[in-house]
C-alpha positions as CSV (number, residue, x, y, z in Angstrom):
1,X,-13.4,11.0,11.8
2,X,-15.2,9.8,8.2
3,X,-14.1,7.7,5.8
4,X,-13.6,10.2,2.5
5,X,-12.6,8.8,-1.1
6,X,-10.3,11.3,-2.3
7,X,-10.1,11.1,-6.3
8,X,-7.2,13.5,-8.3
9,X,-7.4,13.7,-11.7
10,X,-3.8,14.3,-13.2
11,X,-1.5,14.2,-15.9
12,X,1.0,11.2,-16.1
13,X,4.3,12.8,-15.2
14,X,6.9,10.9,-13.4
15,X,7.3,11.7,-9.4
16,X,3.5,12.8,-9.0
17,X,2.7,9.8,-7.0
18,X,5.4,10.7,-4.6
19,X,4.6,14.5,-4.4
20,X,1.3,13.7,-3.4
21,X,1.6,10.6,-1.1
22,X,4.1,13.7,1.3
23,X,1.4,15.7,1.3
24,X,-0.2,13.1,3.9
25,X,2.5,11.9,5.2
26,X,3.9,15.5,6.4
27,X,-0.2,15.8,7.9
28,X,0.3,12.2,9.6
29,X,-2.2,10.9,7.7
30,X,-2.5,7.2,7.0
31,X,-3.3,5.7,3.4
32,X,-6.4,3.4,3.4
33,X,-6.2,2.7,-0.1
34,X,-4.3,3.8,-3.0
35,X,-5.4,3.1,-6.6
36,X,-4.0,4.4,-9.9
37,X,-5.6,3.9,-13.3
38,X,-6.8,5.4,-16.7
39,X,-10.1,7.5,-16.7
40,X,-12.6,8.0,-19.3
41,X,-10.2,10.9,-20.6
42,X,-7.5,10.2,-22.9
43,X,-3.9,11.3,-21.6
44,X,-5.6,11.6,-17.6
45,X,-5.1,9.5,-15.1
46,X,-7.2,8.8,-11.3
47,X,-5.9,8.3,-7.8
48,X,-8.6,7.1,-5.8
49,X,-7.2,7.4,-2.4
50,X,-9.1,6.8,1.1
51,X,-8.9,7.9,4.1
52,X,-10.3,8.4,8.0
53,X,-10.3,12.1,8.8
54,X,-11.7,15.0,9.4
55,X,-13.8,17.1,7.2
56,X,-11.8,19.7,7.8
57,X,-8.8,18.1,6.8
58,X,-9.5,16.2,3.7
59,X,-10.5,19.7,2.3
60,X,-7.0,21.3,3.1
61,X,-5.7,17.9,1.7
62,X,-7.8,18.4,-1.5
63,X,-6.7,21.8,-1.6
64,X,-3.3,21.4,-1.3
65,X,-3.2,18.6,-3.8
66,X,-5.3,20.6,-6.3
67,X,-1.9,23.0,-6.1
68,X,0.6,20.9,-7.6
69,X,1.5,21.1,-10.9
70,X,0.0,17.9,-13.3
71,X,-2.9,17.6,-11.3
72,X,-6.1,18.9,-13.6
73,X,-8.0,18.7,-10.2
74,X,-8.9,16.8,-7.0
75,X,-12.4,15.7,-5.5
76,X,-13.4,14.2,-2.3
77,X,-16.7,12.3,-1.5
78,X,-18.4,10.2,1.5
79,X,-19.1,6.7,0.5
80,X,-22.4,7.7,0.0
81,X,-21.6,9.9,-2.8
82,X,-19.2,6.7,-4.8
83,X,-20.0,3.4,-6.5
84,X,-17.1,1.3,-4.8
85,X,-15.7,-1.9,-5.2
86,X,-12.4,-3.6,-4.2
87,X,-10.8,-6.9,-5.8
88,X,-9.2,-10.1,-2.9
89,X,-7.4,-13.3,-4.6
90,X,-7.2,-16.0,-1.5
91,X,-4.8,-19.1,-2.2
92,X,-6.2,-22.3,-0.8
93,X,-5.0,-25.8,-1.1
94,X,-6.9,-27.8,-3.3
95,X,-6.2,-31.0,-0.9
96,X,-8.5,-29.5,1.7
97,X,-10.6,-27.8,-0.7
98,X,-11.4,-31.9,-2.4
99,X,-11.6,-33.1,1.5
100,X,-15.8,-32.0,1.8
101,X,-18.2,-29.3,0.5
102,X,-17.5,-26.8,3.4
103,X,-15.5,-24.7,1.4
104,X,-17.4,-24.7,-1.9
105,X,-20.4,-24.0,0.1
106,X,-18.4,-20.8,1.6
107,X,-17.7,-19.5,-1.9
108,X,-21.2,-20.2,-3.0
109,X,-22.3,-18.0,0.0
110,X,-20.1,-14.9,-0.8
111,X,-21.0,-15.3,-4.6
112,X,-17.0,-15.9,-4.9
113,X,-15.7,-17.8,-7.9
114,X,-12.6,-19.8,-8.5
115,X,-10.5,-18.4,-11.0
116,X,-7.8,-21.5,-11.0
117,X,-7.9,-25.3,-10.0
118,X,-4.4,-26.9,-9.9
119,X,-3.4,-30.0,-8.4
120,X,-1.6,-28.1,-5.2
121,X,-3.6,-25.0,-5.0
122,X,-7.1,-23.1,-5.9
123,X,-7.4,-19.6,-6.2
124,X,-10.7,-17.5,-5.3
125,X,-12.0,-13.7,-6.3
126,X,-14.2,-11.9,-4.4
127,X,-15.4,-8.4,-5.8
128,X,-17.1,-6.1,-3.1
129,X,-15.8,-3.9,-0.3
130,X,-13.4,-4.8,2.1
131,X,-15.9,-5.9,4.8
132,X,-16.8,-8.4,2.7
133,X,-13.2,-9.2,2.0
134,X,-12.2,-9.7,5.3
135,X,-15.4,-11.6,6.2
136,X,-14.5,-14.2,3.5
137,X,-11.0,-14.7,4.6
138,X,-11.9,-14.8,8.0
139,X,-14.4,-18.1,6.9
140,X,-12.0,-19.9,4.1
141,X,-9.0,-19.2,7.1
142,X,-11.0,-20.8,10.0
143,X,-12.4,-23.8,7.5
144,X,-9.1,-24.5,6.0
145,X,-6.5,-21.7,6.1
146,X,-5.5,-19.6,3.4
147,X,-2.1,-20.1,2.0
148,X,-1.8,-16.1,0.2
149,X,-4.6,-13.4,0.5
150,X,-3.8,-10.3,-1.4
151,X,-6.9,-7.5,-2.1
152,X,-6.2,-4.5,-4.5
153,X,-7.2,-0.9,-3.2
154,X,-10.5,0.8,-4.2
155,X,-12.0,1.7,-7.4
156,X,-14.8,4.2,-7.3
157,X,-16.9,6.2,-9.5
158,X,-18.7,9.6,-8.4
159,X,-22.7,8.7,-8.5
160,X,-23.4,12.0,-10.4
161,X,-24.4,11.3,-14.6
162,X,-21.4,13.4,-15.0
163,X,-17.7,12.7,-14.1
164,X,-16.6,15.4,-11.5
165,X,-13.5,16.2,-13.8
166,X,-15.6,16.7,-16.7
167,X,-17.8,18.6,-15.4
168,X,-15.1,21.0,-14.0
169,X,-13.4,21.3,-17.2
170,X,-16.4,22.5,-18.7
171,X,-16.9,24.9,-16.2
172,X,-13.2,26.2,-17.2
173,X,-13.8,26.5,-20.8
174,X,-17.4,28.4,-20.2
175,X,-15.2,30.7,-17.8
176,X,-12.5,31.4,-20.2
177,X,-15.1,32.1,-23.1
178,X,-16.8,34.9,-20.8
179,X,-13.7,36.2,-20.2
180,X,-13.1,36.6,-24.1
181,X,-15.9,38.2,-24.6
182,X,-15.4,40.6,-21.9
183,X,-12.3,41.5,-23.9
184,X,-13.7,41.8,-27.2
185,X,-16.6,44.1,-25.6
């Protein structure tokens, strides 16, 4: 088993989320991370999903995802082949957090910053991958417990110049220009 960051490329119709999240669930396979957003194309949006499985089922995953209607087309990658980050927010109380420097000196160590100082709580961001995450937590927790953690799901970006979907789409239109020519000739 690998960890594989599965990105799909898709048109925003309602449902699609569902249809695709089945298509794991009926293959027992458990969601990592699930992240939705805008991509450099106008009118397209990413799923970056991650997973632990086999190579040879994240490609009959991919496949069978690159089926469905709305979807322009899916990708997976090894972590070596993404730029990946993920977001945490950790809740602290700013009573303990005044009581000494431990925590401040924790933050300072994972290059964490405080995004809000009130009189009964503080709140901390740390960008980086979820090792990281959990490491943090795990030292804020044991120093002074953490009221709320909450971390978003990954955000990656393929390491080639070119974005996968791009690149794929120009692939298409070079395809369907040979093909006119073919008829013309």
């Amino acid at each position: 088993m690998q960890e594989y960051t599965i990105t799909v490329f898709t048109e925003n119709a309602v449902g699609l989320l569902n249809r695709v999240t089945i298509i794991f669930t009926r293959r027992h396979i458990n969601i990592e991370s699930l992240t939705v957003s805008a991509s450099a194309l106008k009118g397209v949006h990413k799923f970056t999903i991650v997973v632990n499985v086999t190579q040879e089922m994240v490609e009959k995953v991919v496949n069978q995802i690159d089926k469905l209607v709305d979807v322009l087309k899916a990708f997976y990658h090894t972590n070596d082949d993404v730029v990946y980050q993920e977001l945490a927010l950790y809740k602290l109380s700013t009573e303990v957090l005044l009581k000494g420097n431990e925590v401040e000196k924790i933050v300072r160590e994972h290059a964490a910053r405080i995004l809000e100082i009130t009189p009964a709580f503080t709140t901390i961001e740390l960008t980086g991958h979820r090792d990281e995450l959990v490491l943090l937590f795990d030292r804020l927790d044991k120093a002074c417990g953490v009221l709320q953690y909450t971390s978003s799901g990954r955000i990656a970006i393929h390491r080639s110049v070119q974005e996968s979907l791009t690149q794929h789409l120009e692939e298409l239109e070079e395809l369907h220009r040979t093909k006119n020519i073919e008829k013309i000739a």
